[in-house]
C-alpha positions in Angstrom: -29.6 43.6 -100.2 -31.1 42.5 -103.5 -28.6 40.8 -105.3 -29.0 41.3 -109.2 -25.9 39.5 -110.8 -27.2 36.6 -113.2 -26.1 32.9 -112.1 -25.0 30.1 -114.8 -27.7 28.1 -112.7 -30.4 27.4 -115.4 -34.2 26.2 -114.8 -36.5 24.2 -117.3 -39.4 26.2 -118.2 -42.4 23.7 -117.3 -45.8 24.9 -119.1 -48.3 25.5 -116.4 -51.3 24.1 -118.8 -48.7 21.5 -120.7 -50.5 17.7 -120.0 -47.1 16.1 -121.5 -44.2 15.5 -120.4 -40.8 15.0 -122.2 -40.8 11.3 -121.3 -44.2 11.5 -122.9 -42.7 13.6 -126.2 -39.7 11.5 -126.2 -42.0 8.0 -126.9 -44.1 9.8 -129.3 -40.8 10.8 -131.4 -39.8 6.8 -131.3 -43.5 5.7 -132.0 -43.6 8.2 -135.3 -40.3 7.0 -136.6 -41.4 3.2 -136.6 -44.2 4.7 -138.5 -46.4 2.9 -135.4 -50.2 4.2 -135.4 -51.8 6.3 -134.4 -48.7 7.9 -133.7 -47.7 8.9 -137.8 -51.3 9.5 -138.6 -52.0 11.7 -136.2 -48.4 13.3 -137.0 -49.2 13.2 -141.1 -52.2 15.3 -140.3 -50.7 17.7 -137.7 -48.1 18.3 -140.6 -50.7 19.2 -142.9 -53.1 21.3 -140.6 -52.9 25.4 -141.5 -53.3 25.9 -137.5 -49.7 24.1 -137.4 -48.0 26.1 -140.1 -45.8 29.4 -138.9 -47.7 31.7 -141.1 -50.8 31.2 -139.2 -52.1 33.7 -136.9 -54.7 33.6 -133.9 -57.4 35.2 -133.9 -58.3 35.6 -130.1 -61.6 36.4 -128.8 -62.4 37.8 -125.2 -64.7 35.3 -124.1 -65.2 31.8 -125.6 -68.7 30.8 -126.8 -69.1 27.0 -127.4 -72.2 24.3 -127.8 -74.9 27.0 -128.2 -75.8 29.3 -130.9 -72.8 31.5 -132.0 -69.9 29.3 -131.7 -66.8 31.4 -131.7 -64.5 28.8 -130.9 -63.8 27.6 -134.6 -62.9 30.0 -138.1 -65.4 28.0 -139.6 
């Protein structure tokens, strides 16, 4: 019998595609507050990127074209 009554036991949702860990997030959030580079920098401009703001919205495409004629991987 199928038993559908939710448990209090909770699992971490671990990105399939994620490279980083939370060790690795974890030393980049102590390497940014020392103000250590590349760390910041790379932070400043993440900060400042449209692509990183919430009103920013995808715009998908079905099949990626890159390196030849008709790039579609860019807005630009």
């Amino acid at each position: 019998m199928l038993n559908l009554t939710p448990t209090a036991k909770k699992f971490a949702f671990i990105h399939p595609g994620g490279l980083h860990t939370q060790a690795d997030f974890d030393r980049m959030k102590v390497k940014i507050a020392m103000g250590a580079q590349p760390w910041k920098g790379s932070w400043d401009k993440l900060l400042t990127s449209s692509e990183a703001q919430l009103g920013w919205s995808a715009a998908p495409v079905e099949t990626i074209i890159r390196g030849v004629a008709g790039n579609n991987y860019t807005r630009s």
